[in-house]
VMD Tcl script that builds the backbone (N, CA, C; Angstrom):
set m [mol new atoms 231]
animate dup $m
set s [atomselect $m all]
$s set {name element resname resid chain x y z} {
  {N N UNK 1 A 110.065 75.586 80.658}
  {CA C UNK 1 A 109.654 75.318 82.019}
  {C C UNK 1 A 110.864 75.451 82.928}
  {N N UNK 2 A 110.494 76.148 84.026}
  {CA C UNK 2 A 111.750 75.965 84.916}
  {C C UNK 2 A 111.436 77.056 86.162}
  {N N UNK 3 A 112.366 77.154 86.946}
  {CA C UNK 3 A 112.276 77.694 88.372}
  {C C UNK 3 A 112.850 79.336 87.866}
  {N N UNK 4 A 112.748 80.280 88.205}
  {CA C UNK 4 A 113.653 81.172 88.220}
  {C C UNK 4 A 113.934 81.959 89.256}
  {N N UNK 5 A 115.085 81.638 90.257}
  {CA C UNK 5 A 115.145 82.365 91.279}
  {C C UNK 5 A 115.589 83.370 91.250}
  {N N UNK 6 A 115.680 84.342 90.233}
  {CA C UNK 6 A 116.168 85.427 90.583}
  {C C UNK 6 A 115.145 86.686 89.652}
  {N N UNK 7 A 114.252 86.167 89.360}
  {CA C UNK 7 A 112.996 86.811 89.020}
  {C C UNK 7 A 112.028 86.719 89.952}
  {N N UNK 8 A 110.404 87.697 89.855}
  {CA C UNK 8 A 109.652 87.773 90.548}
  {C C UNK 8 A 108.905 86.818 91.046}
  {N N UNK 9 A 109.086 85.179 90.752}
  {CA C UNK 9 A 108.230 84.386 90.801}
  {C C UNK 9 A 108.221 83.797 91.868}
  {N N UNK 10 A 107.130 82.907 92.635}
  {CA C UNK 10 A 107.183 82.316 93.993}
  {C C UNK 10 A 108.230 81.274 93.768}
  {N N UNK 11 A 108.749 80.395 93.905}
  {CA C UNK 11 A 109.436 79.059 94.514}
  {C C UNK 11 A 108.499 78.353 94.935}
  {N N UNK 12 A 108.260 77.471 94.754}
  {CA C UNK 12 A 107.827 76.349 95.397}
  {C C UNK 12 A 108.387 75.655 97.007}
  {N N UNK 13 A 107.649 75.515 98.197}
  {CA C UNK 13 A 107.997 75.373 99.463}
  {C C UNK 13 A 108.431 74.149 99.472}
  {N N UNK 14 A 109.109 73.685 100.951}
  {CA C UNK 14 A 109.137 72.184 100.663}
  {C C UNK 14 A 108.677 71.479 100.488}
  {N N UNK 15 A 107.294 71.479 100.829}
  {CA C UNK 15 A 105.925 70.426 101.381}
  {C C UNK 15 A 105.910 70.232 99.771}
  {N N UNK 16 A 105.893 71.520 99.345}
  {CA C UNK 16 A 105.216 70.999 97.726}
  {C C UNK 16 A 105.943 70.221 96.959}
  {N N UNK 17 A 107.466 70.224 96.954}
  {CA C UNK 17 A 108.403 69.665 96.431}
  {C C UNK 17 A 108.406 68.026 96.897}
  {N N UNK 18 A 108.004 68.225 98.090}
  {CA C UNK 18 A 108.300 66.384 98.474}
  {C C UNK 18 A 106.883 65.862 98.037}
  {N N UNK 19 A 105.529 66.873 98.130}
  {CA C UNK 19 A 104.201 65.907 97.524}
  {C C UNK 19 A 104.779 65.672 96.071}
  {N N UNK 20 A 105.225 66.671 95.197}
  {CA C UNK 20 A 105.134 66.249 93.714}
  {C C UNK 20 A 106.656 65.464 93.514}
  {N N UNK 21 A 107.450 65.175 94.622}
  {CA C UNK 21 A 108.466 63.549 94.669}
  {C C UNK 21 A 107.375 62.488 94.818}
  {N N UNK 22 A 107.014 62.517 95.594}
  {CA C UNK 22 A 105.777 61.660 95.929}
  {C C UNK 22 A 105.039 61.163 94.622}
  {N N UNK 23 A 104.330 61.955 94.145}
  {CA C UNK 23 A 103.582 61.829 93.183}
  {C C UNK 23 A 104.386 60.797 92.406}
  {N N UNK 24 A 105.629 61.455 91.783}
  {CA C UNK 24 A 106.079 60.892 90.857}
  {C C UNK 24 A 106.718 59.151 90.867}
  {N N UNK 25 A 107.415 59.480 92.168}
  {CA C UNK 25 A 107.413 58.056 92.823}
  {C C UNK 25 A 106.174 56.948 92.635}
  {N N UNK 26 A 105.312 57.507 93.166}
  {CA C UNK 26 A 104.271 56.588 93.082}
  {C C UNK 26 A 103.460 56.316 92.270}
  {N N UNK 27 A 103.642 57.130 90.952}
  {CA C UNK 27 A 103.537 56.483 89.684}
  {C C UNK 27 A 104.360 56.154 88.461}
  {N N UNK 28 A 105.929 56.030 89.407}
  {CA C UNK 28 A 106.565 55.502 88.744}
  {C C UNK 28 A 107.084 55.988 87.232}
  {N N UNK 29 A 107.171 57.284 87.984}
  {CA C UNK 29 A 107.942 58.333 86.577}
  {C C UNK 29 A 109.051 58.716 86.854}
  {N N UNK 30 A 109.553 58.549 87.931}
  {CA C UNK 30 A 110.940 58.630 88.467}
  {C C UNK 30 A 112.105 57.211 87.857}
  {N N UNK 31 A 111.419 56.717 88.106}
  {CA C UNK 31 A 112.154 55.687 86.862}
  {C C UNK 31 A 112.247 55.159 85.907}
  {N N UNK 32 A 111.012 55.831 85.408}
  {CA C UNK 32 A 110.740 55.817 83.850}
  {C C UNK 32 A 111.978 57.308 83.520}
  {N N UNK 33 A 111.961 58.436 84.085}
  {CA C UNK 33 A 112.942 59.153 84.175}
  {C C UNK 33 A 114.175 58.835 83.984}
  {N N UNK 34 A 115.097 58.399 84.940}
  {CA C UNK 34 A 116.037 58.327 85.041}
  {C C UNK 34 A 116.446 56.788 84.206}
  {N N UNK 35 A 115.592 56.264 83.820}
  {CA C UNK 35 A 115.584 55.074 82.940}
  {C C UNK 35 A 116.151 55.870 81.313}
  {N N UNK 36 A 115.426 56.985 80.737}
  {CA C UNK 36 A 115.430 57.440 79.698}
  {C C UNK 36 A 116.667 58.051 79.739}
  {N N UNK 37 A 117.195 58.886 80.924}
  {CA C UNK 37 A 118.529 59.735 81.153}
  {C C UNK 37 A 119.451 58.645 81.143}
  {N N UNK 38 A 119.170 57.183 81.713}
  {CA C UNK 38 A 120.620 56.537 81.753}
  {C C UNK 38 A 120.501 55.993 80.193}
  {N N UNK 39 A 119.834 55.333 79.695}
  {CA C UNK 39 A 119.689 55.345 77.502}
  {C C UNK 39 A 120.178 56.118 76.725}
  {N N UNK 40 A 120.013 57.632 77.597}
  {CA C UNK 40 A 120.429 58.898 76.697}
  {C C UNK 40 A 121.561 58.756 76.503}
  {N N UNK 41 A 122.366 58.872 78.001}
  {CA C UNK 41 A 123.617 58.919 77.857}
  {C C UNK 41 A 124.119 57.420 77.803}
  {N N UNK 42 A 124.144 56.263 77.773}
  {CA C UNK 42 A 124.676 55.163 76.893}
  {C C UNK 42 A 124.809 55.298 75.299}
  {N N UNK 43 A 123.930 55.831 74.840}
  {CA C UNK 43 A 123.606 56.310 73.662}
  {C C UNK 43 A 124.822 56.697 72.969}
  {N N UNK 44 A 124.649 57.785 74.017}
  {CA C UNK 44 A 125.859 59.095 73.187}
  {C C UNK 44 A 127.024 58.670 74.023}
  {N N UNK 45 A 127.108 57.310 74.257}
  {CA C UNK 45 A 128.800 57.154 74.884}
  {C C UNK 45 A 129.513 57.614 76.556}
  {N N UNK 46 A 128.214 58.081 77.235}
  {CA C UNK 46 A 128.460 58.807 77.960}
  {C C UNK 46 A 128.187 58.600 79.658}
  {N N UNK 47 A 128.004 57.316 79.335}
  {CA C UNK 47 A 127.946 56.143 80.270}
  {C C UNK 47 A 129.113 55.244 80.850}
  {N N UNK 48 A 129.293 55.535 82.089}
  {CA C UNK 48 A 130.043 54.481 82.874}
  {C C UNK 48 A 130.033 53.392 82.953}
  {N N UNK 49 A 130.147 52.109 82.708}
  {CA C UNK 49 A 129.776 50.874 83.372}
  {C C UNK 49 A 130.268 50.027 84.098}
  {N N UNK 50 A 131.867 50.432 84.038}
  {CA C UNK 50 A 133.040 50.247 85.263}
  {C C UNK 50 A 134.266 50.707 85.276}
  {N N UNK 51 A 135.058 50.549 86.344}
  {CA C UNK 51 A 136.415 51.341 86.550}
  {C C UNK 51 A 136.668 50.677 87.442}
  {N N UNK 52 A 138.020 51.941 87.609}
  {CA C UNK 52 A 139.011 51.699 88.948}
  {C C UNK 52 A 139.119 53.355 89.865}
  {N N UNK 53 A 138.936 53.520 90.892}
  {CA C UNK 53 A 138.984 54.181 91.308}
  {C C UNK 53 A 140.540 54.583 92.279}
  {N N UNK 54 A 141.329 55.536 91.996}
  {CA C UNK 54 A 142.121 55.631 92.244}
  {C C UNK 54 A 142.730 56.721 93.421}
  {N N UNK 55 A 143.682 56.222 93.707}
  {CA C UNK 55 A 143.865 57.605 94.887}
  {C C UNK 55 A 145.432 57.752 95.440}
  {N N UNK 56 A 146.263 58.880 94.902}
  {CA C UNK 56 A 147.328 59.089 94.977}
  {C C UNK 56 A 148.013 60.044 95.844}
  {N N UNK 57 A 148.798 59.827 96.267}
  {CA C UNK 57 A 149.509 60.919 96.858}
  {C C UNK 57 A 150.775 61.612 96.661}
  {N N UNK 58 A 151.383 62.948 96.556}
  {CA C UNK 58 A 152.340 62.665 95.518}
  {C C UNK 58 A 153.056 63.767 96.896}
  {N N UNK 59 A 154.613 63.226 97.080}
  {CA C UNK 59 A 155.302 63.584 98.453}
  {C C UNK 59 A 156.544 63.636 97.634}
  {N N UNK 60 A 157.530 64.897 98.669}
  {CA C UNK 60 A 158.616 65.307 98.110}
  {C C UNK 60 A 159.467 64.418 98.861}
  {N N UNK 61 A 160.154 63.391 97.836}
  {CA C UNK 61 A 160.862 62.418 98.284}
  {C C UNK 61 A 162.188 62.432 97.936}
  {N N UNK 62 A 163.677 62.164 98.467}
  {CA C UNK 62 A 164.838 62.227 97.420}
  {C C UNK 62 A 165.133 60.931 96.364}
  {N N UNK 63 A 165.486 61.671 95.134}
  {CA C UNK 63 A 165.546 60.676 94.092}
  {C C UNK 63 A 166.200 59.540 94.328}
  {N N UNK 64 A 166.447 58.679 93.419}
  {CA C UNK 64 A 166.877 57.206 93.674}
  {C C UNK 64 A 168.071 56.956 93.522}
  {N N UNK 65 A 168.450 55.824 94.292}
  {CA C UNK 65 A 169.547 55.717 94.290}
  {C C UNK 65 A 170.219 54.468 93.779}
  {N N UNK 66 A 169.076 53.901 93.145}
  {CA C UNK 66 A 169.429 52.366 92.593}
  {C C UNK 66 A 169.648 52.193 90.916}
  {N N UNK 67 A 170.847 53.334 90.541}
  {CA C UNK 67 A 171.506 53.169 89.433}
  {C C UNK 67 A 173.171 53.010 89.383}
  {N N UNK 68 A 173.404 52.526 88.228}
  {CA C UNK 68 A 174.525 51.780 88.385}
  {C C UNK 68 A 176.074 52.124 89.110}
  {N N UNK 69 A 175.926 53.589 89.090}
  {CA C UNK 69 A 176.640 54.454 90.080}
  {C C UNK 69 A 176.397 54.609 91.402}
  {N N UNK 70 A 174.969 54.082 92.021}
  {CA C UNK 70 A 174.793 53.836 93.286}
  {C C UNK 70 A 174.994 55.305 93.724}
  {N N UNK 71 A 174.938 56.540 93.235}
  {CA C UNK 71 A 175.029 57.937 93.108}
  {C C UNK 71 A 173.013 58.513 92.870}
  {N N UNK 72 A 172.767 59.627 93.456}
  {CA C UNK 72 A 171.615 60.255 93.601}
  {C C UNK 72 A 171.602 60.855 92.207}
  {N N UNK 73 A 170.286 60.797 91.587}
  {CA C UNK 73 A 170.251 61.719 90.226}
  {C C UNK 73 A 170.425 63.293 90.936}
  {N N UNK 74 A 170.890 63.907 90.034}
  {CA C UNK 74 A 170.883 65.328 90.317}
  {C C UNK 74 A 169.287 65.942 89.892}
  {N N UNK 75 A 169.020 66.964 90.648}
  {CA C UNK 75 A 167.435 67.236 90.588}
  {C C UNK 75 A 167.572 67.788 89.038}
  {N N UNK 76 A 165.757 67.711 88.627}
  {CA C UNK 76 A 165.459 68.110 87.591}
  {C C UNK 76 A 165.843 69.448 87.437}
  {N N UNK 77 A 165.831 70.287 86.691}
  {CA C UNK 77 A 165.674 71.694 86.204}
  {C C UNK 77 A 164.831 72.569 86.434}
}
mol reanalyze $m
mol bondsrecalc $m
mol representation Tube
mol addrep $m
């Protein structure tokens, strides 16, 4: 089953796409759905259930100067 857009077949319009959201919504197969997809992947490990979200920035800065020579490292290689 599936769409194929790059064969001869119609597509489905929007109207039709949001009645058969509809549908499913309102009998509650949309989360019987995504109920089974989030099991699947707990299953197989493949589930999130928390973190840290992080965010870095990385800037050309001159090296340090707080070694015992009080002298700049010489740049890397």
């Amino acid at each position: 089953m599936g769409i194929g857009f790059l064969k001869e077949e119609q597509v489905p319009d929007a109207t039709t796409l949001c009645k058969f959201r509809k549908l499913l919504n309102d009998n509650g197969i949309t989360k019987l759905f995504f109920d089974s997809v989030k099991s699947f992947l707990d299953r197989h490990g493949k589930l999130m259930h928390g973190g840290t979200i992080v965010d870095a920035t990385i800037i050309d800065a001159p090296s340090s100067t707080k070694n015992t020579e009080k002298q700049r490292y010489l740049e890397m290689p």
